[in-house]
N, C-alpha and C positions, 0 to 999 in steps of 0.2 A: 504494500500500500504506500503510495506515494503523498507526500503531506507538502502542498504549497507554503511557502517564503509568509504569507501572508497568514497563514493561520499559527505560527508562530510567535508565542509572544515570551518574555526574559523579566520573570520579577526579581528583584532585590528583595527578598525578605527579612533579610536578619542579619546581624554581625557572623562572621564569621567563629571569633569565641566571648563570650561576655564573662568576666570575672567579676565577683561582688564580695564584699568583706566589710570586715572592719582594720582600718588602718594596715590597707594591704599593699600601698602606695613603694612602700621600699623593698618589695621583692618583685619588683614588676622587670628590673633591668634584664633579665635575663631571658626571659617571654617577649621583649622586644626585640633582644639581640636576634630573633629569631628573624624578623622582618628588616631588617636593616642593621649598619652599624653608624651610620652618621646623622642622627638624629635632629631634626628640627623643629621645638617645641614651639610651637604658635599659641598665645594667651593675650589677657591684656594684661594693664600694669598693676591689677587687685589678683589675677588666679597666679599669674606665673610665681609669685613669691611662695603662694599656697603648694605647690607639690617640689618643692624643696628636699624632698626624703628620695622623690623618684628622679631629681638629678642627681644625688649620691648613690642612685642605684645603677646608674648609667655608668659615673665613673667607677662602681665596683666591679659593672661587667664591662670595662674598656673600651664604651663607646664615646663615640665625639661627638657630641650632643652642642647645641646652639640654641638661644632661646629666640624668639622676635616679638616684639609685641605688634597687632594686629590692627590696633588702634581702638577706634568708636564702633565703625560699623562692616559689612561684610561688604564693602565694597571695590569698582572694578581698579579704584585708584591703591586701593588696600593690596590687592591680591599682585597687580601689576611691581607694585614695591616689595612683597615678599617673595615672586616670583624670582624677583634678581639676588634675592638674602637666597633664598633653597637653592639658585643655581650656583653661586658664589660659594654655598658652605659643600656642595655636590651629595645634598639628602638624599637620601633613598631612603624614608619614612619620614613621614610628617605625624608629630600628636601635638590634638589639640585641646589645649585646658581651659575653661571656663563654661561660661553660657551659651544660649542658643546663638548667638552672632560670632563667638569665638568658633564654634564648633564648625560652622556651618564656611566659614573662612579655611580653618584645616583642610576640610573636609574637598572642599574647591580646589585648592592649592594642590593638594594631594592628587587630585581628578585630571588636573590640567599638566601636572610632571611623570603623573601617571607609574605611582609610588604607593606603597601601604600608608592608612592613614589609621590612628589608634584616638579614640577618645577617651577624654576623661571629664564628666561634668563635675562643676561645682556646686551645682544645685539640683533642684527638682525643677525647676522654672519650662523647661521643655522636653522632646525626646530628641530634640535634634541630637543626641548621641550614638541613638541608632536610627537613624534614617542615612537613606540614601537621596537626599535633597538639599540643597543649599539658596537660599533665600539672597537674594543680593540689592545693596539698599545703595541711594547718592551717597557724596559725602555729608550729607547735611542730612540724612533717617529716613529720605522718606523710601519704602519701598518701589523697589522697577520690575524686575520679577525675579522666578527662580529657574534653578538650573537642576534637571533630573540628572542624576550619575548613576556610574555601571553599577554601580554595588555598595552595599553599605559597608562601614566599618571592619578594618577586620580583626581588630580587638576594641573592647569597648571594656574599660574599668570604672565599676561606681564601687568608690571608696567612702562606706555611710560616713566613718570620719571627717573625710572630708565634707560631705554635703552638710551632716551637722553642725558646721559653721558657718552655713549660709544664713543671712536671716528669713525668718520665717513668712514674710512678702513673697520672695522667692518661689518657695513652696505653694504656697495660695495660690499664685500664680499661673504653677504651673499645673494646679488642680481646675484651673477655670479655662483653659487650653487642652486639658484631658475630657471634661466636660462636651466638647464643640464636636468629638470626633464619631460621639452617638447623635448628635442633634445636626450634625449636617450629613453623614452617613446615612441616616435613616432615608434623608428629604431626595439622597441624589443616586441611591441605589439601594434601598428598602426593600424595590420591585424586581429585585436582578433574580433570578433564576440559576445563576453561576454558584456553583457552589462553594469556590474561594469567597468573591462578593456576599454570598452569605453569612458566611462564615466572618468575616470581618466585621460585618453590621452587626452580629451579635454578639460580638467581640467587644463593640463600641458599647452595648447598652451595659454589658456585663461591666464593662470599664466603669460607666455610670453610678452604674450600683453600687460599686467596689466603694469609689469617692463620696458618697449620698452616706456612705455605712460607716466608713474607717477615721475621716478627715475630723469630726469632733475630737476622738479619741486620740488622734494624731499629734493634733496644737493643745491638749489638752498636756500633753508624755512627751514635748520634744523629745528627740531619740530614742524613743519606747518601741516595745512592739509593732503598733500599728500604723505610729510616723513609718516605719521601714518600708511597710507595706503600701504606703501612698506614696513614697517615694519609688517602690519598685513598678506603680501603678501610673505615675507619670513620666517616669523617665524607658521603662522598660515596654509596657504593654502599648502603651500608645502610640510606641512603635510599632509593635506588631502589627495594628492594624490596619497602616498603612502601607504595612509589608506584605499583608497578607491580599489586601484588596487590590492595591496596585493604584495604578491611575485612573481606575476606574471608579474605587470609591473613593470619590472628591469630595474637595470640601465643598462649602457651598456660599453662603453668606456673611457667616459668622467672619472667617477669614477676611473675606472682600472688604467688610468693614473694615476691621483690621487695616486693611492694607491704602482704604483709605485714610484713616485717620492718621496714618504718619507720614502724610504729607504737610502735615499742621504742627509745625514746629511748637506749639504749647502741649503738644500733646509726648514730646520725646521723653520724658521722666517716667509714663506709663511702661509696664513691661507688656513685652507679649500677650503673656496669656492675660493679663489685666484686659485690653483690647479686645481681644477674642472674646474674652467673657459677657462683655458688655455688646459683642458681636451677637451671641446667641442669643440674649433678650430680642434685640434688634431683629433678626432673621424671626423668631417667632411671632412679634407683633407683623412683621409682612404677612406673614402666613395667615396671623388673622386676620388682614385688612383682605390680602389680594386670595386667599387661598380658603376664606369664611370656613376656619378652623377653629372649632369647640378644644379640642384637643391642644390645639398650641396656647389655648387661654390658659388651660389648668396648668398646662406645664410651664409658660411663664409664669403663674402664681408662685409654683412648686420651688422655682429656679431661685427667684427672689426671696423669698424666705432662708433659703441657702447661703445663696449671697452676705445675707446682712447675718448670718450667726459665723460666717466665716472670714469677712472685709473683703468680697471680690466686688467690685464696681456694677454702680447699676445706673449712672446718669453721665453725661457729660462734662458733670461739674466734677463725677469723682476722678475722672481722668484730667485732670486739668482743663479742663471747655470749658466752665462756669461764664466765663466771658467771651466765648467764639461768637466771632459774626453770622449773619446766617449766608454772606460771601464766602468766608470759612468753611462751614457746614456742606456749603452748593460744592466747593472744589473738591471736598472729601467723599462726599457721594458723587460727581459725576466719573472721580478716577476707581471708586468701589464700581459703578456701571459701565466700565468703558469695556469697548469689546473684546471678548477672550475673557473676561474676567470669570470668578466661579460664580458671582452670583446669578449671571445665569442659569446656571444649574437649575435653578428651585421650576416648577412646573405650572407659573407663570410670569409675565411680562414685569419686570421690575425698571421702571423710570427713575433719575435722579429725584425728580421730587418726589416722589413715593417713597423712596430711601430715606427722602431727607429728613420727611413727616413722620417716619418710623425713627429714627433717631434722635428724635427730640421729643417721643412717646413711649421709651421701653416698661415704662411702670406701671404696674395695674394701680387706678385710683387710690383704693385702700387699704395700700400700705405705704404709702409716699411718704406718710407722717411718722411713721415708727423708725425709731432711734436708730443707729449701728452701733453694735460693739465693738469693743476691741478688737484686733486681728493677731495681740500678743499671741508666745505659747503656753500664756499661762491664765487662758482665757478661755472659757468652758462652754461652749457655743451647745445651742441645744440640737439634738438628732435629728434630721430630716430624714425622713422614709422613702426611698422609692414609689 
């Protein structure tokens, strides 16, 4: 049986090995030597100081390691200047330490010298540790787009030590970016018939649930049991299910938002999944308006309740917009609708103003008034149920 070029397709699933510990940072020299011997660690100028144990592990197994810092953002002006640092040191692996813009810059860099690239986050903030994707921003944040690569990772170390020194923002964060991958999965391939795509979307709700169950108890235990588990549930699983779906199961809105709103320089101090978060509200209120979903009510109800026992964002004010024009507003939604983007995905017509009007309405009425608490971890947020 003969099988057409075109009925072929090449997912990136998974890292190739994923190690996890605690403070396992200084025995890693030797599992790299395997990929390379002249190492070039890519960070910014907060993670590079942090894996300090795994340059003396480098010089214990006699490699010649070089750090760079990567700057602010993953951009083309970033990777152009470390291109000539990895050609210059003659790398043959790239690891990258930090957040999802640090990772996402290794991970590029690595792509385009076409060399092992080994992660290490310092946070829960994203899964950009195991993906095979890298996001690429101006120099000035705002996103322009991304770039799919052969393969993910082919070591990825989450060292809880280290991530436990992230602060606790971080984390939220990247619980509100884990959130997005059942609430746009559902919308852009719910109906799929494939049974990788299904398997991924129920990947995403299970992910859902995991965060709805674990993350009270999490900020409640910094570094307890079940923080591990929300951290292996945003850094690990939320990869998989982009690994497993492919590009098929897209994002949808939640993201687009995102990707407008950092075109709005008051808006750069937000993280990622901050964005995101406040994307899913967003993409659910369209659904109500354009999609007269019963369904997307409750579960923005459900989402916002969440929100405010945990500090993920639920208005424009929480993201720094409190005082955006509605000039502001218009550019951020017209670049969230421009074409190609994912929010076409959703299973109707989405206009800038329709965007616009949905982002300056993510709140059900009757709770606009109720408090926020703390988002400390020693802050006891009460349980939301699935």
């Amino acid at each position: 049986m003969t099988t057409s070029l075109s009925a072929i397709s090449t997912l990136a699933i998974a890292p190739a090995q994923v190690v996890r510990g605690e403070g396992i940072l200084s025995n890693q020299g030797e599992a790299i030597a395997t990929l390379g011997q002249r190492p070039l660690v890519v960070g910014g100028q907060h993670s590079l100081p942090r894996v300090q144990p795994l340059l003396d592990a480098h010089h214990q197994a006699g490699l010649a390691s070089q750090t760079a810092d990567y700057g602010r953002d993953c951009s083309e002006a970033s990777l152009e200047r470390l291109l000539g640092i990895a050609q210059k040191h003659q790398a043959d692996v790239v690891i990258g330490v930090g957040g999802g813009k640090a990772l996402d810059t290794a991970k590029l860099l690595a792509h385009q010298i076409r060399c092992p690239v080994v992660t290490i986050p310092t946070s829960g903030a994203t899964c950009a540790a195991w993906t095979a994707l890298s996001n690429v921003y101006s120099e000035a944040g705002a996103f322009r787009y991304d770039v799919a690569l052969d393969r993910c990772p082919d070591r990825l170390i989450l060292d809880y030590d280290l991530i436990r020194t992230s602060p606790p923002r971080t984390l939220i964060a990247g619980i509100g970016d884990g959130l997005a991958k059942w609430y746009e999965a559902s919308v852009s391939s719910g109906s799929s018939d494939q049974t990788l795509i299904i398997s991924a979307v129920q990947q995403g709700r299970v992910l859902r649930d995991i965060l709805f169950q674990k993350t009270p108890a999490a900020l409640r235990q910094w570094g307890g049991p079940e923080w591990r588990e929300v951290v292996d549930a945003t850094v690990l699983l939320a990869g998989v299910i982009g690994g497993v779906g492919g590009a098929q199961c897209r994002t949808v809105a939640a993201h687009a938002v995102h990707n407008g709103l950092t075109q709005l320089p008051a808006c750069h101090d937000a993280l990622h999944g901050e964005k995101v978060a406040y994307g899913i509200l967003v993409q659910l209120r369209l659904e109500e308006m354009g999609g007269k979903s019963s369904l997307a009510t409750s579960a923005r109800q459900q989402l916002i309740q969440f929100y405010r026992a945990t500090g993920l964002p639920q208005t424009l004010a929480d993201l720094g917009l409190g005082n955006a024009t509605l000039a502001d507003l218009q550019r951020a939604a017209e670049f969230a609708c421009r074409e190609g983007s994912d929010i076409h995905h959703l299973p109707f017509t989405v206009s800038p103003d329709v965007l616009l009007a949905a982002m300056v309405s993510p709140l059900c009425p009757e709770l606009r008034e109720r408090p926020r608490p703390s988002s400390s971890p020693s802050t006891a947020p009460s349980e939301v149920q699935p």
